[in-house]
C-alpha positions as CSV (number, residue, x, y, z in Angstrom):
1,X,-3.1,-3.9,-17.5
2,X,-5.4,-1.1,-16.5
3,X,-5.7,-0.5,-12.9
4,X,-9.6,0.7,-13.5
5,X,-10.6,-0.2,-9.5
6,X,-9.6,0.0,-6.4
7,X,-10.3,-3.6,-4.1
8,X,-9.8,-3.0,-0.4
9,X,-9.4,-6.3,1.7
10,X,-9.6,-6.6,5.3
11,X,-7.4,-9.1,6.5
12,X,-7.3,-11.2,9.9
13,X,-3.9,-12.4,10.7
14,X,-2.7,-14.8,13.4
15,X,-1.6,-13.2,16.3
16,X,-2.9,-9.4,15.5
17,X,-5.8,-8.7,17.6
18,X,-7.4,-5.8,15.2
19,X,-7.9,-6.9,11.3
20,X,-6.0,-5.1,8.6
21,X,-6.3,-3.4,5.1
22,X,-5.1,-4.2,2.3
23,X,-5.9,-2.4,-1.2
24,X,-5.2,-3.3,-4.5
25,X,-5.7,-1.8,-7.5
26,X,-7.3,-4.0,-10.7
27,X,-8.5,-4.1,-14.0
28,X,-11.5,-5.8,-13.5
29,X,-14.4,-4.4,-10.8
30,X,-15.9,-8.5,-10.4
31,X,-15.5,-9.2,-6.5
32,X,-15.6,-12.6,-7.3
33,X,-12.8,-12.7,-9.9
34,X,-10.6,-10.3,-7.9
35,X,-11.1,-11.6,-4.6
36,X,-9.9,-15.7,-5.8
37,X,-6.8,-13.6,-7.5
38,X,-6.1,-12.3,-4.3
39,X,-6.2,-15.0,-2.2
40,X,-4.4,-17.2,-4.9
41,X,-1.7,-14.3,-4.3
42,X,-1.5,-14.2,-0.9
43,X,-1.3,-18.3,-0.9
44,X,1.9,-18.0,-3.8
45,X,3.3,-15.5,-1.4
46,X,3.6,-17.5,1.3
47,X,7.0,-16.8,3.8
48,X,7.1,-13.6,1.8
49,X,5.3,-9.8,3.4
50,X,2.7,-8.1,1.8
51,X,3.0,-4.8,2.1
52,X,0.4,-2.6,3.5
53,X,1.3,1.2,2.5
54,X,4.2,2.7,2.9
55,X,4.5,2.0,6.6
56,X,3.8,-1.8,7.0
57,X,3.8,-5.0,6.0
58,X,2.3,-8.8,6.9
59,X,3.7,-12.2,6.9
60,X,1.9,-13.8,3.9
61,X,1.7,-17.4,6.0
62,X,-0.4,-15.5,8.9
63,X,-3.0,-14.6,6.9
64,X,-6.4,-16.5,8.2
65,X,-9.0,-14.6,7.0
66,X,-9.7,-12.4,3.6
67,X,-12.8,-10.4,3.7
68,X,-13.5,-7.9,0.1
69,X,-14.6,-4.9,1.9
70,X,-15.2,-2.5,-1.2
71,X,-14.5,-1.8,-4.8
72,X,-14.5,1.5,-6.2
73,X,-13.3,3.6,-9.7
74,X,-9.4,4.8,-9.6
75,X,-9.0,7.8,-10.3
76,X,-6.4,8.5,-13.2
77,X,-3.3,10.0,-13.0
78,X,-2.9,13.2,-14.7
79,X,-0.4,12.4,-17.3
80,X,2.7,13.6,-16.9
């Protein structure tokens, strides 16, 4: 899979009082189609943590609210 876009999500979750971000990179740049494969992840995740960088993560069940915030192009890597 090509990971040609870069979804961000802002997530409200039980019991945080400020939303979060999530991003998530994608092959496809349709909101619609990305944003019903998220929350179809999020609900098969369920007891498990979805991570949120390299310094956090969420319970999956806490998650009340999933709002698409943006799409944009991924940059490539440089090959190696």
């Amino acid at each position: 899979m090509q990971h040609n876009y870069l979804h961000t999500f802002r997530l409200i979750v039980e019991g945080l009082k400020e939303p979060l971000e999530f991003q998530m990179f994608h092959e496809l740049d349709d909101v619609a189609d990305v944003t019903d494969s998220f929350v179809k992840y999020v609900a098969r995740t369920e007891d498990d943590f979805l991570p949120l960088g390299t310094t956090g993560a969420v319970r999956a069940s806490k998650v009340i609210h999933v709002l698409h915030v943006k799409v944009e192009k991924a940059v490539p890597e440089p090959d190696a």
